[in-house]
N, C-alpha and C positions, 0 to 999 in steps of 0.2 A: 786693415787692422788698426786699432786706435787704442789708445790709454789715456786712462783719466786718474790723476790721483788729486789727495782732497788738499787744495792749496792754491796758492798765487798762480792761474796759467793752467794751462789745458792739461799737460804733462806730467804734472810737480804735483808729490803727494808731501805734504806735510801733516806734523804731527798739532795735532789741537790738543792743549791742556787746559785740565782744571786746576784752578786755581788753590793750593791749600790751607786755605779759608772757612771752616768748619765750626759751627756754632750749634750747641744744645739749646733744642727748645720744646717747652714740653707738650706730649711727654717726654720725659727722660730720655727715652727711647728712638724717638727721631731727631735726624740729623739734618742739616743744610748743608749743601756743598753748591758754591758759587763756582759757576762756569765763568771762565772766560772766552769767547768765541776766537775765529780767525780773523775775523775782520775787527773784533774790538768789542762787539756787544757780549752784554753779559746776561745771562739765566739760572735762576737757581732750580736746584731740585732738593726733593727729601727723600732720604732713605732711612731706612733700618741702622741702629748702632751695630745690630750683628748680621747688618747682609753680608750673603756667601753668594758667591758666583751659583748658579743651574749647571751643571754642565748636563749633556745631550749625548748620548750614545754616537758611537761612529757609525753603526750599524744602521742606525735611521738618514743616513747620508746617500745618496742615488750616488752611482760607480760614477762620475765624473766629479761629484763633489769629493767624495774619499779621495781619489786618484790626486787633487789638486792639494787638499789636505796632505798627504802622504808624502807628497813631491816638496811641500814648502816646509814639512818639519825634518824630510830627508836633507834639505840645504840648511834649517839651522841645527843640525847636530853638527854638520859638517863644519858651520862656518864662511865666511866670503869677504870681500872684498866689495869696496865699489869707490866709483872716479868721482868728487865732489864736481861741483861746475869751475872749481882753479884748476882743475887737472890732477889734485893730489889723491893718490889713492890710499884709501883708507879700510881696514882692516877689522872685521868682528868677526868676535871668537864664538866658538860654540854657544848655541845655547839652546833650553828645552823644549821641547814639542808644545804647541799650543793647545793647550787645554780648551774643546769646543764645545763653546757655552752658548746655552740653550736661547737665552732673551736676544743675545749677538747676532745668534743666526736667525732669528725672528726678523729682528731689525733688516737683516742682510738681504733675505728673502721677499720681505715686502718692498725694498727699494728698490730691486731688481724686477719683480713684478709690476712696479709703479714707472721703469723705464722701458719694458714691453708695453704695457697697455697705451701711455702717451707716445709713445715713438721715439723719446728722447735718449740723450744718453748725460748725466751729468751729477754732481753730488746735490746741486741745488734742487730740492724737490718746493715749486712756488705753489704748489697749489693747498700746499696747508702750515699756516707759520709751526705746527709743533712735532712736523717731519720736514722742516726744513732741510735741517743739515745731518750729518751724521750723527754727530753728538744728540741731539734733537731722538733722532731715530731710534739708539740705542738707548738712553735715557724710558723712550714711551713704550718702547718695547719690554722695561722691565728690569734693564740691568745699571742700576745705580749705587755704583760704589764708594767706599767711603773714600775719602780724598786724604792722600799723611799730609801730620803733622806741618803744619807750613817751616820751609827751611829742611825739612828732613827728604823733598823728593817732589817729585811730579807726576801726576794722576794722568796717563795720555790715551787717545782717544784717535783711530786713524783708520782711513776708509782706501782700497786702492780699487779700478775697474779694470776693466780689459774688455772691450767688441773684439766680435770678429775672428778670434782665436778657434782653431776646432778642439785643441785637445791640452789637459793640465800643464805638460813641459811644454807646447809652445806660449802657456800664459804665463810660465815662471821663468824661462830665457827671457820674455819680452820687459818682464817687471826688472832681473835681472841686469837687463842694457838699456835700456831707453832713458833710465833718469838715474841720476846720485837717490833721488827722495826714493822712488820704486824700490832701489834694490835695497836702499836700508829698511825699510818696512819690513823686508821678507826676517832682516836679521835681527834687529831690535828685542830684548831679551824683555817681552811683553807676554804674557802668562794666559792670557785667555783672549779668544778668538770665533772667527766663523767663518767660514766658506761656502757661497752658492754660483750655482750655476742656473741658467732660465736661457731659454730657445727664443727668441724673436718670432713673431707669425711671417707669417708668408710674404714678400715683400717688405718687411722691416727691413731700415737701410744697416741695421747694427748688427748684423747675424745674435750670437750668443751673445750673452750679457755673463759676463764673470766679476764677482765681487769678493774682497778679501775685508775683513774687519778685525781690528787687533786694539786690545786694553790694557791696560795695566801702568803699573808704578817703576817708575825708574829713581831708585834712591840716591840722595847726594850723597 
């Protein structure tokens, strides 16, 4: 079994922000929001002044994706815990179910698909620069959000995997223990999300491919 979150190392899921850097240009109506990547590079995109999230029925979710869904908003009602890499354990409080948005899980599904068909397992997809990364993915896939206020919060943007897992609560223990970044992912009070699950063909060394995708604003 293996985990991949999106960050420094194989393990380590961290969180990518945009940048709150927002410029009108016409028309009126569209906006710029400057990425800034993980590694440093930067991208912009354009959206709508009055984009809204898609959200997506739960009902269009195959029982392993619901099941996984179900399990990661049943731990943040509850709340958790997780061990930095100093050893300090650190504490988040409740928070609300992930709203599961339609473009996210587009995004979600194609890079899991795109890690069956290559055999791969990793957030880097090299075979086209404008699905590179996550951000990248969810971006082309349709869901581009406005960015606050600069100074007012941060716009985040965060991918975690899992091989190998056969069922939702062995993919939410492992996200849970394996890393400080995994188990904060599950809790971060991030408002829109997606969940897929994809089967490996036959002899793929990754069995299942499970991917989590989480957006939203965390205000200062």
């Amino acid at each position: 079994m293996k985990l991949i979150g999106w960050g420094a190392g194989a393990v380590v899921a961290v969180a990518l922000v945009a940048c709150g850097d927002t410029s009108v240009k016409e028309p009126a109506d569209d906006v710029t929001v400057n990425v800034t990547e993980q590694d440093g590079s930067t991208f912009p995109y354009t959206t709508r002044a009055d984009f809204r999230p898609t959200l997506k029925p739960v009902s269009e979710l195959s029982a392993d994706e619901a099941a996984l869904l179900s399990a990661l908003n049943e731990e943040r009602s509850r709340g958790g815990a997780c061990t930095d890499r100093q050893g300090v354990r650190r504490t988040y409080a409740p928070t609300g179910a992930l709203n599961l948005e339609a473009n996210i899980y587009r995004a979600a599904r194609a890079h899991a698909q795109s890690m069956v068909d290559g055999n791969f397992a990793s957030h880097i997809n090299e075979s086209d620069l404008t699905l590179r990364t996550p951000i990248r993915r969810m971006v082309k896939a349709g869901y581009r959000p406005l960015a606050p206020v600069q100074g007012k919060g941060e716009l985040y943007f965060e991918e975690s995997l899992a091989f190998g897992q056969l069922t939702a609560p062995d993919v939410v223990q492992a996200w849970k223990t394996e890393s400080f970044e995994h188990c904060r992912a599950i809790y971060m009070p991030l408002n829109y999300g997606a969940v897929t699950v994809v089967d490996g063909r036959t002899g793929n060394r990754y069995g299942r491919y499970w991917v989590l995708k989480t957006s939203g604003v965390i205000m200062n």
